[in-house]
C-alpha positions as CSV (number, residue, x, y, z in Angstrom):
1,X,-20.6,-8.0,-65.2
2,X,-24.4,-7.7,-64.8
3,X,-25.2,-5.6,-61.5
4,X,-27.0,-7.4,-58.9
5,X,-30.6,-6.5,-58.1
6,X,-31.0,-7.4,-54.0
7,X,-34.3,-9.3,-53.5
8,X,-36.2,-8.0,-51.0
9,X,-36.9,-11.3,-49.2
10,X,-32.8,-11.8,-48.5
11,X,-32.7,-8.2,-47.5
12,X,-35.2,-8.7,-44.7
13,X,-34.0,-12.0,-43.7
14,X,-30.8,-10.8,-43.1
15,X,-32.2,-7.0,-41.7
16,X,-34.6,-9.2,-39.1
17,X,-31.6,-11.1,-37.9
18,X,-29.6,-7.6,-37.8
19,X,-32.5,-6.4,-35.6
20,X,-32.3,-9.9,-33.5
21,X,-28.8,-9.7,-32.7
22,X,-29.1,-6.2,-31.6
23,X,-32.1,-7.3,-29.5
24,X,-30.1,-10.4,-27.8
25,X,-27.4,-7.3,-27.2
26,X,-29.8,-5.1,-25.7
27,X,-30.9,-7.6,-23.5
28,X,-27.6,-9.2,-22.4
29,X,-26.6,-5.7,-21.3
30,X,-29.5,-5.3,-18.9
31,X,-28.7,-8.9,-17.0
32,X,-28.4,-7.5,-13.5
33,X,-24.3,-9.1,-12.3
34,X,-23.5,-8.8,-8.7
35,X,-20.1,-7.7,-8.0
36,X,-18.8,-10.6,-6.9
37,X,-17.8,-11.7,-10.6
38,X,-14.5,-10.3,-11.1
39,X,-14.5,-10.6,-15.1
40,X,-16.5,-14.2,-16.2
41,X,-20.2,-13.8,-15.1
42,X,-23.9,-14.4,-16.0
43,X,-23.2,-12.1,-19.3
44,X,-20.4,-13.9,-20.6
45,X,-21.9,-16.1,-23.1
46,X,-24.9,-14.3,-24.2
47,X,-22.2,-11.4,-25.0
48,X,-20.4,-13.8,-27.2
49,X,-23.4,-15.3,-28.9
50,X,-25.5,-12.0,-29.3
51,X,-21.7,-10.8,-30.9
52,X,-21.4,-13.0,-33.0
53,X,-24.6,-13.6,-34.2
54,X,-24.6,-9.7,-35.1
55,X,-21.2,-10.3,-37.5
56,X,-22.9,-13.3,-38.7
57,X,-26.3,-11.1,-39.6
58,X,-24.2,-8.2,-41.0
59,X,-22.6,-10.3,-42.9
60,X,-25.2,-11.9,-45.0
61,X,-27.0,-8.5,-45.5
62,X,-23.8,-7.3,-46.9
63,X,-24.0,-10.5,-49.1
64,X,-28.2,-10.3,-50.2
65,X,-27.3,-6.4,-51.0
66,X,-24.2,-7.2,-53.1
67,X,-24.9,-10.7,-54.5
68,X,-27.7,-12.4,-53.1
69,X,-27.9,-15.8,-51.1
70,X,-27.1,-18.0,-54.4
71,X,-30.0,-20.0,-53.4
72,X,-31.2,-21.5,-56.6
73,X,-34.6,-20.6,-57.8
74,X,-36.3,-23.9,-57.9
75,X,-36.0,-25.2,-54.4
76,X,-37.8,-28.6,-53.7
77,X,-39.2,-29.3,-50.1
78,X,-38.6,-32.3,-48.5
79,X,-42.0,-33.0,-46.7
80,X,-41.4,-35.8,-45.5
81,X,-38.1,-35.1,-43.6
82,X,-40.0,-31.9,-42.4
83,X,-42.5,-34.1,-41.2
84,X,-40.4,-36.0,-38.5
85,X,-38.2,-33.2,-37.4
86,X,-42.1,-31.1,-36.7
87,X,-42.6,-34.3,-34.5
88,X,-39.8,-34.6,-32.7
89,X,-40.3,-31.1,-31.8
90,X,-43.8,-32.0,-31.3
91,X,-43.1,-35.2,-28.9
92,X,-40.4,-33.3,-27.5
93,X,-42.9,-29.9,-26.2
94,X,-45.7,-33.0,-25.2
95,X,-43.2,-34.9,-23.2
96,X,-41.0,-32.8,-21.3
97,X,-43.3,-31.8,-18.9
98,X,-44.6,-35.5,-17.7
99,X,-42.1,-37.8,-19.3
100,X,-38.8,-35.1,-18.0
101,X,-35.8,-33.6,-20.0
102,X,-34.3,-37.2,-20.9
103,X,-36.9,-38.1,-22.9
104,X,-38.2,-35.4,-24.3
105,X,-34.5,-35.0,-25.5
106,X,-34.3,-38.4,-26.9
107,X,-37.7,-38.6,-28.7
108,X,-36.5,-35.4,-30.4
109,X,-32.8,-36.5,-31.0
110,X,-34.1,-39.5,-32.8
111,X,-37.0,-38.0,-34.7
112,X,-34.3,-35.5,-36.2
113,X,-32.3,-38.0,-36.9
114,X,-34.8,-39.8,-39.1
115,X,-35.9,-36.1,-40.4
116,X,-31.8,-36.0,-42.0
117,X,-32.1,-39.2,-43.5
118,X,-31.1,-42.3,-40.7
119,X,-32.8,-45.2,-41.2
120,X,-31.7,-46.9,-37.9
121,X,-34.3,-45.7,-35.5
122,X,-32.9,-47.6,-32.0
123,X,-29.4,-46.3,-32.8
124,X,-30.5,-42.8,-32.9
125,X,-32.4,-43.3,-29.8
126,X,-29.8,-44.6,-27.9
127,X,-27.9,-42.1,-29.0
128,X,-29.9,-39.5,-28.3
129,X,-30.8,-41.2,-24.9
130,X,-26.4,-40.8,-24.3
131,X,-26.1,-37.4,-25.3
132,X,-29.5,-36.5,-22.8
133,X,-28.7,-38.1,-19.6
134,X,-25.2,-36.9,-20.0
135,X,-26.8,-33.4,-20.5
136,X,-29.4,-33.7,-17.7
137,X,-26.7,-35.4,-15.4
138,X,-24.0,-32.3,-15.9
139,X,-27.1,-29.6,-15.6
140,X,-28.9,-31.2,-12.2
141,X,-26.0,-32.7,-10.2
142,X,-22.8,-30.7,-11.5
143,X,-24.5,-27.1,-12.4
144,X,-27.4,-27.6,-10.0
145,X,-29.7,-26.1,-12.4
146,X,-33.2,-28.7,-12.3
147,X,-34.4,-29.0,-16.0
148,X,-37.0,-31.6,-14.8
149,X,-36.5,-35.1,-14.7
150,X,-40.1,-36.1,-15.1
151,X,-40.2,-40.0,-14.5
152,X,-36.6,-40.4,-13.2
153,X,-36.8,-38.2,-10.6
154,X,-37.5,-41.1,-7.9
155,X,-34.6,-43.0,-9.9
156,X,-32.0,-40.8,-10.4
C-alpha cells in the first residue's frame, strides 16, 4: 500500500480549525456565570459546541495526516450557485439593519435556496419568511432577547 503524503493545504485547514476550537474554549471559559446557576448557565452551549467542534477538528487532521480529505483533484466551481448564496448574505448584512431580522432572514433563506438548486423562488420565501418570524417571535417575546425587528416593530 502506497504511503500517504499529507498535503499541506488539508493539514492547515484542519490545524486552523484545531486552533479555532481551542480559541472558542478559551473563550467560553472566561464568560463571567453568577452563582445563581446551579449547573445549566450562560456556558452551557458554547461548552458543547467549542467541544465538539475540537473532536470534529482533531479528527480531520488525524484524517489529512493519515489519508487526506479524498477530495478529488479536479474540482469544478459552481459560480453561479456561489453567486446567489454571496447575495443572500449580501441582502441579508444590507437589510437587517432597516428592513429588521424577518427579512433579512427571508431574503437570505430564499437566495440560498436558489444558490442549492430550487427553482421555486416564492416557495422558498415563504418558507424562509416561516422559519424567521418563528425565530424572531421565540427570541423577542419568549427569550426577551431584541434581534431588531426593523419595519415590524410598530406591527408586531
Amino acid at each position: 500500500m502506497p504511503r500517504h503524503r499529507p498535503i499541506a493545504g488539508e493539514v492547515a485547514c484542519a490545524v486552523a480549525l484545531v486552533v479555532i476550537a481551542l480559541g472558542a474554549l478559551w473563550q467560553t471559559a472566561v464568560i463571567p456565570t453568577s452563582p445563581i446557576y446551579a449547573r445549566v448557565g450562560p456556558t452551557l452551549f458554547p461548552w458543547i459546541a467549542s467541544s465538539c467542534l475540537l473532536v470534529i477538528a482533531v479528527l480531520l487532521l488525524v484524517q489529512a495526516l493519515r489519508t487526506g480529505f479524498g477530495v478529488e483533484e479536479s474540482l469544478t466551481v459552481d459560480w453561479r450557485s456561489l453567486a446567489w448564496v454571496a447575495a443572500g448574505l449580501a441582502a441579508n448584512a444590507a437589510l437587517i439593519g432597516t428592513a429588521g431580522f424577518v427579512f433579512a432572514a427571508t431574503a437570505l433563506f430564499a437566495c440560498v435556496a436558489r444558490g442549492f438548486g430550487s427553482t421555486n423562488f416564492l416557495r422558498d420565501a415563504a418558507i424562509g419568511l416561516v422559519i424567521a418570524f418563528g425565530s424572531y417571535y421565540g427570541f423577542e417575546k419568549l427569550l426577551g432577547v431584541n434581534i431588531g425587528a426593523g419595519i415590524l416593530q410598530d406591527l408586531i
